[in-house]
N, C-alpha and C positions, 0 to 999 in steps of 0.2 A: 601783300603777296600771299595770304593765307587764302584759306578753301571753301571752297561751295560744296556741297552736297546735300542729297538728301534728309530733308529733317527724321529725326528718330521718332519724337514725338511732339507734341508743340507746346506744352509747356507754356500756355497763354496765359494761363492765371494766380502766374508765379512772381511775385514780387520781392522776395528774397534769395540773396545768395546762398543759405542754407539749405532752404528749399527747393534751389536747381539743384543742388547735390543730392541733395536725401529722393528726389526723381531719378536722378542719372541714377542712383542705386538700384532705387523699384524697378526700374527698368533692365537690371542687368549690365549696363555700360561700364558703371565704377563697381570691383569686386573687391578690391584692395584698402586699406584702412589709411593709408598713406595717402593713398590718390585723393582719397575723399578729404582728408585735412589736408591737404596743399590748397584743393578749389577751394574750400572752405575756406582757408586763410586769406587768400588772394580775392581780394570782391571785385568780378569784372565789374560792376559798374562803373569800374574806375579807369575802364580800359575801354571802353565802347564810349562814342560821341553826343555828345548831350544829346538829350532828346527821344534818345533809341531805347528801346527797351532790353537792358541789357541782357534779365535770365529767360528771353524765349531763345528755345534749342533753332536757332538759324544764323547763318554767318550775316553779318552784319558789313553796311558798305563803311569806309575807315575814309576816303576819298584817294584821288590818283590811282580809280580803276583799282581797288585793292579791298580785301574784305577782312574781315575778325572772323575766323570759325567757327562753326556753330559750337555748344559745350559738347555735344557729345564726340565731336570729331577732337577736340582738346583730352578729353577723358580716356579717347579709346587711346590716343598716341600717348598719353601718360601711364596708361595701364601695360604697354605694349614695352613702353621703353623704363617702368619702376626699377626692375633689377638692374640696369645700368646707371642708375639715377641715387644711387647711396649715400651718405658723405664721404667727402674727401672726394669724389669721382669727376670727371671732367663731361661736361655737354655745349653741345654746338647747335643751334636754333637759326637756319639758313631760313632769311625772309622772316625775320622777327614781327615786322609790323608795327603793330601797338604793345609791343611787351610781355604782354600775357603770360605765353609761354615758358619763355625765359626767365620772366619772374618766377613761375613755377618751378622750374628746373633750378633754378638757384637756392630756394627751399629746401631742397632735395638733396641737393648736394651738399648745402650748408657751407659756413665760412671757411672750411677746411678745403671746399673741393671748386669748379670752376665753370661758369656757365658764360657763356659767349651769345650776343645775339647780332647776326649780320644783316642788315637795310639798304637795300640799293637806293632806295628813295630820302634824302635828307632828311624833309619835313619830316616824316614818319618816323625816322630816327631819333631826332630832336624832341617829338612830341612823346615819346615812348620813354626816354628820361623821363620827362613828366608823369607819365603814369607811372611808372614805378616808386618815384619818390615819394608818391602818395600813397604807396600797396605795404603790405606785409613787407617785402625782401627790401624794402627802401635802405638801411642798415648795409646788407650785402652791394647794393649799388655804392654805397659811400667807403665803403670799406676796400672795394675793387675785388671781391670776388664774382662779382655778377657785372658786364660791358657789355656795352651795346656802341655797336661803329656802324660807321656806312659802310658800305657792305668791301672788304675786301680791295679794294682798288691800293692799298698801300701793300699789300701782297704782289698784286701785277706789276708796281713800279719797282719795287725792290727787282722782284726777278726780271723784270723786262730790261731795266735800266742800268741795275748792280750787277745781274749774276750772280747773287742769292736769293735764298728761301725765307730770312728772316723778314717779318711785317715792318712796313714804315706804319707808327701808329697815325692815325688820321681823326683827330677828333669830331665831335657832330659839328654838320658844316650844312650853316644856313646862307645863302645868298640872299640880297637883299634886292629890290624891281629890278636898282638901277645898277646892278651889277659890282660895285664900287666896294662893298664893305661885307665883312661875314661876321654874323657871332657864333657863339658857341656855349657848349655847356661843362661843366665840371673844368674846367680848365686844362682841358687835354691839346697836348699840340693839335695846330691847324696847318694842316699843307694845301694851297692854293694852287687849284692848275687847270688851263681849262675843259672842258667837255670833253670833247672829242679828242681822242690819241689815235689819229689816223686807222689801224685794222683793228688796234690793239683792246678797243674800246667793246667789243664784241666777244672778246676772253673776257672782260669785265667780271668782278665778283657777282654776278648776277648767282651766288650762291655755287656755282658748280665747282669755283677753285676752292671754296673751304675758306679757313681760317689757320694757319698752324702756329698762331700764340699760345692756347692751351693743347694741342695734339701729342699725343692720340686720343685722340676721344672713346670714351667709355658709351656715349649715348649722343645721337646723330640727329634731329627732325628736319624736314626738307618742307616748307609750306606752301610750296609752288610745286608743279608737275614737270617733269622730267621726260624728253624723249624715252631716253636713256640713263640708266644709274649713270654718274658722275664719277669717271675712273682718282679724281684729287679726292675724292670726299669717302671713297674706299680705302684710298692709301693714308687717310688720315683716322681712319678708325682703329683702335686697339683691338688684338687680340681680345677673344673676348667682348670686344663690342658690338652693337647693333644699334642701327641704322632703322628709321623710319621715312620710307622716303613713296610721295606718287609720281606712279610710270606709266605715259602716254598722252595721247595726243587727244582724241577724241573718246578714243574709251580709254580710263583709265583704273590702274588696281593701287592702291594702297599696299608694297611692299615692305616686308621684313627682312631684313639685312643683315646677317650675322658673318662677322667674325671668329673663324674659328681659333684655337689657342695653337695653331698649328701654322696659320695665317690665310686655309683655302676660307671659301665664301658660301654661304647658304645662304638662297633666296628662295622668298615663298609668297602667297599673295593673301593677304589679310580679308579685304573686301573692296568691291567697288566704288570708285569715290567721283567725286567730280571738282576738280581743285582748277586756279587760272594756270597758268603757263608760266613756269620756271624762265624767263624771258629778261630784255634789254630796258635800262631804266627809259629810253626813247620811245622802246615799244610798248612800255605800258603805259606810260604818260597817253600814249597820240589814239592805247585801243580805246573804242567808242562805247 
């Protein structure tokens, strides 16, 4: 569920991680010292699908209709959201993907503070442990300051079914062809149920109701596009915090989201972007 957009530069005859960054630099994109050792830490080739070249500046297909960002669309929403991103702080990564992110954000934060990444799509979920344990922040994956869940759906049942707010935790949940058996990873409970929850399935965490295990959050990324800001995912941000999130349909902006210490809202528009659609795991499965 991460973004499309225009390439910055293309970065074709870049065969190291070091040397995507130290371009993101010459180009302006990374200004911060921080930004630039997180990428640096974090080697996407370990998040992008064999075969792909992982340091050309283009989002990369991941499969299930879903892409990797290009770096500089990762670079600018890490430069945009650094000062929420301290240790000890809390970040929430709506449409995680392949990890990336949230590995990065968990860096950032460090063992002190709290990085959350939510997947509507299993597979992607499942696979994204994998790439993590393989990355820099593997340690913070094992430690449990860095999660990765499908996305939110133990939030909708708690409140749809209980009458509270707190999360049923839901660990990664793989189906098997023939429907019969699930694994899973890190040994996190598994709640089995099927598909479809008659209306309720379309409130689905498709990223809009948030997460609130770690809330309020300090730092917010949204990797799918948004009609509309997400009024759960405002009520989940701290004072103080900010929000990166794209808004719209066929033209869309790359919004900035603040929190004020007060609790009103400042929004502004970053740049134009072109990301898929903040959408239904049915509906991006079946888009063509």
């Amino acid at each position: 569920m991460e973004c499309m957009t225009i390439r910055f530069f293309s970065g074709s005859g870049i065969n190291k991680n070091k040397a995507m960054v130290e371009h993101l630099q010459r180009y302006g994109v990374i200004n911060s010292k921080r930004v630039a050792q997180v990428m640096e830490s974090v080697d996407r080739a370990l998040f992008v699908p064999h075969g792909s070249p992982p340091y050309v500046d283009s989002p990369m297909p991941i499969g299930y209709n879903a892409t990797i960002s290009a770096p500089h669309m990762h670079a600018t929403c890490l430069e945009l959201l650094q000062e929420n991103l301290q240790p000890g702080m809390h970040a929430l990564d709506v449409g995680s993907g392949t990890g990336y992110l949230t590995a990065c954000f968990a860096l950032m934060v460090g063992p002190q503070g709290c990085a959350i990444g939510i997947e509507h799509i299993p597979e992607l979920a499942a696979s994204s442990i994998k790439n993590v344990e393989k990355s820099a922040a593997a340690s913070l994956l094992k430690e449990g300051s860095l999660k990765l869940h499908v996305g939110g759906l133990g939030w909708l049942l708690s409140k749809s079914l209980l009458g509270a707010c707190a999360p049923i935790t839901i660990g990664i949940l793989m189906e098997k062809r023939n429907d019969s058996t699930l694994s899973y990873d890190h040994q996190l409970p598994i709640t089995k149920m099927n598909d479809p929850l008659s209306g309720m399935e379309n409130e689905l965490a498709y990223g809009r109701l948030g997460w609130p295990e770690c809330a309020p959050y300090d730092a917010i990324h949204v990797g799918a596009a948004a009609p509309e800001i997400p009024q759960p995912l405002i009520d989940q941000l701290k004072p103080g915090g900010r929000m990166v999130i794209p808004v719209g349909n066929i033209f869309q902006d790359l919004k900035v989201v603040d929190k004020n210490l007060d609790g009103s809202i400042s929004i502004r528009s970053e740049t134009s972007v072109r990301y898929v659609p903040l959408t239904s795991r049915d509906a991006q499965l079946h888009n063509s």
